[in-house]
Structures are given as structure tokens and as C-alpha cells.
Backbone as CSV, one residue per row, in Angstrom:
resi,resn,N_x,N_y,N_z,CA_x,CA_y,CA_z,C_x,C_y,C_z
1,UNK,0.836,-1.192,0.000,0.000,0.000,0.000,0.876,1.248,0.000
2,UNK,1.649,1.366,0.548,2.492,2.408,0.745,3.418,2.687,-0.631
3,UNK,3.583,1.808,-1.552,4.456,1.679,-2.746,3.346,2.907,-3.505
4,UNK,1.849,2.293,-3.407,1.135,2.917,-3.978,1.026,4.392,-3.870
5,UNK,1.003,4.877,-2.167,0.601,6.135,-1.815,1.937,6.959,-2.492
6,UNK,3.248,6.301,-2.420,4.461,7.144,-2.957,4.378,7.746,-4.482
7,UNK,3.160,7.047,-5.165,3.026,6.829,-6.785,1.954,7.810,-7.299
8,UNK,1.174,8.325,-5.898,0.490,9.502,-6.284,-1.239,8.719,-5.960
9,UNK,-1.183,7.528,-5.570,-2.325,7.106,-5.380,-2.545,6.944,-3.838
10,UNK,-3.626,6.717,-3.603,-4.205,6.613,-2.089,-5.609,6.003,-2.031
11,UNK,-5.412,4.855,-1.002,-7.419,4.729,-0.328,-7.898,5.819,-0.146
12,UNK,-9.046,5.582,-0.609,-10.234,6.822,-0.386,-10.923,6.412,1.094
13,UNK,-10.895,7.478,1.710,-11.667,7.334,2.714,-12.261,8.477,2.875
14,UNK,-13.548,8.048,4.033,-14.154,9.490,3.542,-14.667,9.745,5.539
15,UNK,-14.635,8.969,6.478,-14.769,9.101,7.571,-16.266,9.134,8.146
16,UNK,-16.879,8.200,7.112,-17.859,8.601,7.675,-18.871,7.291,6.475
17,UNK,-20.065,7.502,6.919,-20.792,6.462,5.787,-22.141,6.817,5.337
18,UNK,-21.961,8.527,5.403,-23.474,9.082,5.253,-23.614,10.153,3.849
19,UNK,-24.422,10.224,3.271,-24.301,10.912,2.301,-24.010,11.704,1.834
20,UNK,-24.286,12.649,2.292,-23.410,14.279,2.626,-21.678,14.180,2.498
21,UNK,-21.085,13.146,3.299,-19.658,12.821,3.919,-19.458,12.159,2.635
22,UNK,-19.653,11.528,1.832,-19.343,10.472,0.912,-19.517,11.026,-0.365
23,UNK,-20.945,12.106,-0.519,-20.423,12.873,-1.674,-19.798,13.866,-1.727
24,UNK,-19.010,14.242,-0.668,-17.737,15.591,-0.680,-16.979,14.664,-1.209
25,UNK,-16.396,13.293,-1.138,-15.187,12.447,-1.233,-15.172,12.143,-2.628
26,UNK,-16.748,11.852,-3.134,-16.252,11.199,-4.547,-16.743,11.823,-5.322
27,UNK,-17.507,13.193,-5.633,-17.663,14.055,-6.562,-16.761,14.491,-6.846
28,UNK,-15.390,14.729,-6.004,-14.152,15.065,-6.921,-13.632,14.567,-7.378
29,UNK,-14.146,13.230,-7.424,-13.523,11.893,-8.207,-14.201,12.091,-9.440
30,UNK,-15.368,11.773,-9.578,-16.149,11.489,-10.299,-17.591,11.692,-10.271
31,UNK,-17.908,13.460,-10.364,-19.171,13.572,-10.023,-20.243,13.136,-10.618
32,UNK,-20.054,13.340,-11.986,-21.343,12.753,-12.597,-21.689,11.183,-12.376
33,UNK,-20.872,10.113,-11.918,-21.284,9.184,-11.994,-21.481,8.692,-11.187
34,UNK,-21.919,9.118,-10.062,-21.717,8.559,-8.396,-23.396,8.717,-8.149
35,UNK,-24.042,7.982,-7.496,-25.375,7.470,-7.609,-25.679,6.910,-6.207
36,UNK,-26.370,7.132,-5.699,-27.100,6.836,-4.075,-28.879,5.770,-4.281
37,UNK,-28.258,4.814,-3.580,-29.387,3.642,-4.401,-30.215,4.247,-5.379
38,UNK,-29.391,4.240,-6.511,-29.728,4.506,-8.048,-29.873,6.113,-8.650
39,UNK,-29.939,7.060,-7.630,-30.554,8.423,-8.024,-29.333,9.120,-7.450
40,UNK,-29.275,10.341,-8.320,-27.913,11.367,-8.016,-28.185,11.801,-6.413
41,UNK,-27.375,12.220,-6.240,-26.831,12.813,-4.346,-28.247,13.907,-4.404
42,UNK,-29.276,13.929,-3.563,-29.791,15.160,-3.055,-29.564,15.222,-1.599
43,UNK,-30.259,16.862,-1.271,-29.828,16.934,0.433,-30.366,16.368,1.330
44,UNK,-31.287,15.507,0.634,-32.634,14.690,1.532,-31.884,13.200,1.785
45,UNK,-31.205,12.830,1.540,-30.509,11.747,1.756,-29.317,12.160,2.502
46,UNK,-28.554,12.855,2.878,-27.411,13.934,3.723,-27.230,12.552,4.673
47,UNK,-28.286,12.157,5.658,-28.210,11.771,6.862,-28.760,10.251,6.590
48,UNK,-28.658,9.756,5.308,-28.772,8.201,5.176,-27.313,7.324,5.442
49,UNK,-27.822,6.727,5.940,-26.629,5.993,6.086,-26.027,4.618,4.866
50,UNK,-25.099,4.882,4.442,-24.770,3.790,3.153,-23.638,2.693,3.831
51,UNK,-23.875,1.053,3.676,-23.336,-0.197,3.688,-22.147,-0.339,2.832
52,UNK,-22.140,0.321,1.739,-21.577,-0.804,0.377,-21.967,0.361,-0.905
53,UNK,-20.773,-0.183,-1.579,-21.234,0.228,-3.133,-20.590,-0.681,-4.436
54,UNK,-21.206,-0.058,-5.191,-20.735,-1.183,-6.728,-20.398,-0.460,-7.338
55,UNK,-19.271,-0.611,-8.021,-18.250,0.349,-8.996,-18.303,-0.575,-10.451
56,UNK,-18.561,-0.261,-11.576,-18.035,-0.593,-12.733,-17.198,-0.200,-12.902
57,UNK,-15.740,-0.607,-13.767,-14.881,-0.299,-14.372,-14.357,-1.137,-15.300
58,UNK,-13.497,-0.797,-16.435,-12.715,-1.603,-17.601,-11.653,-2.011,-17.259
59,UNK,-11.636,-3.374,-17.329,-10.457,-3.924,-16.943,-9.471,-3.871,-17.952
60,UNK,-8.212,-4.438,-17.979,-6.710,-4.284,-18.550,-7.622,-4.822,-19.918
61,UNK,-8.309,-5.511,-20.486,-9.085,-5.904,-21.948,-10.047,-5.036,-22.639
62,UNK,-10.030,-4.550,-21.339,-11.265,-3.423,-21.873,-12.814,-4.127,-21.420
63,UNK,-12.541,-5.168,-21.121,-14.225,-5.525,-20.591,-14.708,-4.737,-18.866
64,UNK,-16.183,-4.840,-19.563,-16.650,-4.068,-18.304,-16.743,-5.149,-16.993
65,UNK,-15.980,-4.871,-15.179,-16.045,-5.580,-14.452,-16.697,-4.650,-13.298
66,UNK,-17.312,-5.657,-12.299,-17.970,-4.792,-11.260,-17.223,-5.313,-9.674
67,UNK,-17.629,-4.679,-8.825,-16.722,-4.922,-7.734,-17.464,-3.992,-5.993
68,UNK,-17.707,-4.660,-5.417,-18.483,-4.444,-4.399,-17.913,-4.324,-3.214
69,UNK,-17.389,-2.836,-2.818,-16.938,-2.537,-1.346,-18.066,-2.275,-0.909
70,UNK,-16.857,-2.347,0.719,-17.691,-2.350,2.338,-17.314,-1.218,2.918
71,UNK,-18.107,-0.310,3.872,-17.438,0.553,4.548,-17.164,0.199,5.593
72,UNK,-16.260,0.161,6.439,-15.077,-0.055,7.671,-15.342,1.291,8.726
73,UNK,-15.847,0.933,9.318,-16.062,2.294,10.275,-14.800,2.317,11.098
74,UNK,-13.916,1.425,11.296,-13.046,1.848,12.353,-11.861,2.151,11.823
75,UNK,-12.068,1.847,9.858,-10.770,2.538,9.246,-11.118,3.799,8.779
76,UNK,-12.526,3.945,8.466,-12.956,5.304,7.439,-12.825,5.033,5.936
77,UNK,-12.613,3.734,5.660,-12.059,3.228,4.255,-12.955,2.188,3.571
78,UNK,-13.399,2.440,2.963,-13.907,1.365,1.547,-13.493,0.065,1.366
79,UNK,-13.653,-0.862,1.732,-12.826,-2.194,1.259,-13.537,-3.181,0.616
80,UNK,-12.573,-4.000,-0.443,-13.191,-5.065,-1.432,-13.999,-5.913,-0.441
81,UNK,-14.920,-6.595,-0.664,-15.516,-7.370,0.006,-15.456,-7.349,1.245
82,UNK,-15.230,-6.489,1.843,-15.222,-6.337,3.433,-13.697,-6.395,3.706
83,UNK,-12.692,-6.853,2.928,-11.071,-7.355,3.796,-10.502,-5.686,3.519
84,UNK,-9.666,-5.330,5.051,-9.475,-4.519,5.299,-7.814,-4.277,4.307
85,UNK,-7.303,-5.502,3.907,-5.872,-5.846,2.947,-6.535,-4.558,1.465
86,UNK,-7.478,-4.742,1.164,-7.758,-3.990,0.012,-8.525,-2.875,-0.153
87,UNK,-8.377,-1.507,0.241,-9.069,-0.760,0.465,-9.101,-0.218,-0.917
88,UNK,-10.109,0.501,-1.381,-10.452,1.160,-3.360,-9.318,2.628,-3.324
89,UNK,-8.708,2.648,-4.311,-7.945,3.511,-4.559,-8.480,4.890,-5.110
90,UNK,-7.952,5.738,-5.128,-8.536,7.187,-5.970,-8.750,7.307,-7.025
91,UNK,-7.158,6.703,-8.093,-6.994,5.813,-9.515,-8.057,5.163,-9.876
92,UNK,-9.198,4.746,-9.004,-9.447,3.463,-9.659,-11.273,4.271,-9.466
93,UNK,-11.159,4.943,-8.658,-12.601,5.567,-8.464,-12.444,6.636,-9.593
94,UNK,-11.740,7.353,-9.691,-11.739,8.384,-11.085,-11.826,7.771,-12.476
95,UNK,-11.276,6.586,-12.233,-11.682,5.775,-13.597,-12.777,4.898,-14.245
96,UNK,-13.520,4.663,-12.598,-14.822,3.981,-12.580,-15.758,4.591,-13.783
97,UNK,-16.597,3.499,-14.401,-17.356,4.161,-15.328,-18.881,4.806,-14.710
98,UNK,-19.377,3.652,-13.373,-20.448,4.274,-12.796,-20.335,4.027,-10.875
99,UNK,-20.596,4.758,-10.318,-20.719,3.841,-8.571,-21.684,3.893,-8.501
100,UNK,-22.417,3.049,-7.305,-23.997,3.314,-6.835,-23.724,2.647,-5.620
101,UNK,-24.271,3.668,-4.721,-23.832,3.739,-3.099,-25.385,2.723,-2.357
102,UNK,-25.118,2.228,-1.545,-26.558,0.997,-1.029,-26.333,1.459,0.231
103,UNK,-28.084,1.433,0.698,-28.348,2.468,2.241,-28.673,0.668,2.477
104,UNK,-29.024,1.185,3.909,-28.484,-0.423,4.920,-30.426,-0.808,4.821
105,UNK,-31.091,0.128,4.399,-32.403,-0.423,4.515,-32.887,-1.202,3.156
């Protein structure tokens, strides 16, 4: 991880797992494509709380792959399937083609 952060990349974390907190983090990633169970960020969702999200992106072939982090409350960090070894990079969220953020209800 650290090879990475020297390379200009970094886990995204955003400290938090509520809407408001999560779209300050990844609208500068990638605003247009960031999606809150299915519908763009409004202020009425601010104080929902989000589980998980699904990222599309193109892999090294160019095919489209999907990939489902967890949020980690005691890291503040995003991780593949819940393991705290792989947290989502910045690289990889700016390159995402769509996210869509999932509330716990």
C-alpha cells in the first residue's frame, strides 16, 4: 500500500458512511457518476446511512467488471468485500465508469 501512496495514489476514505460525507469524497472523483441507491446525491438523503457500493470499471481488456466494497467504520475506508488488505484507490474511483452507493435499509 504504501508503494502505492508514494506513486500519487491513495485509499479513499471518507470518515464517515453518510451521504453528505461520501459525496464531498467522490464528486471530486467522479461527479457525474456517483449514484445513491440509483438516483444522483440530493440533500434529503445527507443523513442516510450507506453499507456498500458497486463500482463498474474496464479492466486491462477493456471488458466491463464490477466490484463491491464495504465501509469499515473503524478505518474510514472502503474495502473489497469487506477485507481490510484492500481498500479502493482514488486511480481506480476516477476511472470507474459508474458507482452506486446501497443504504443499509
Amino acid at each position: 500500500m504504501e508503494e502505492q501512496e508514494n506513486s500519487g495514489t491513495y485509499p479513499v476514505k471518507t470518515d464517515g458512511n453518510n451521504g453528505a460525507v461520501i459525496n464531498a469524497v467522490f464528486s471530486q472523483l467522479r461527479s457525474s457518476h456517483t449514484t445513491f441507491d440509483g438516483e444522483p446525491y440530493d440533500a434529503s438523503i445527507a443523513n442516510t446511512t450507506f453499507a456498500s457500493f458497486y463500482m463498474q470499471f474496464f479492466d486491462a481488456q477493456g471488458h466491463v467488471q464490477g466490484q463491491t466494497y464495504n465501509y469499515n467504520g473503524d478505518s474510514g475506508l472502503w474495502n473489497l468485500n469487506g477485507d481490510a488488505t484492500y481498500p479502493v484507490y482514488n486511480d481506480q474511483v476516477s476511472g470507474a465508469i459508474d458507482i452506486d452507493f446501497s443504504s443499509n435499509s
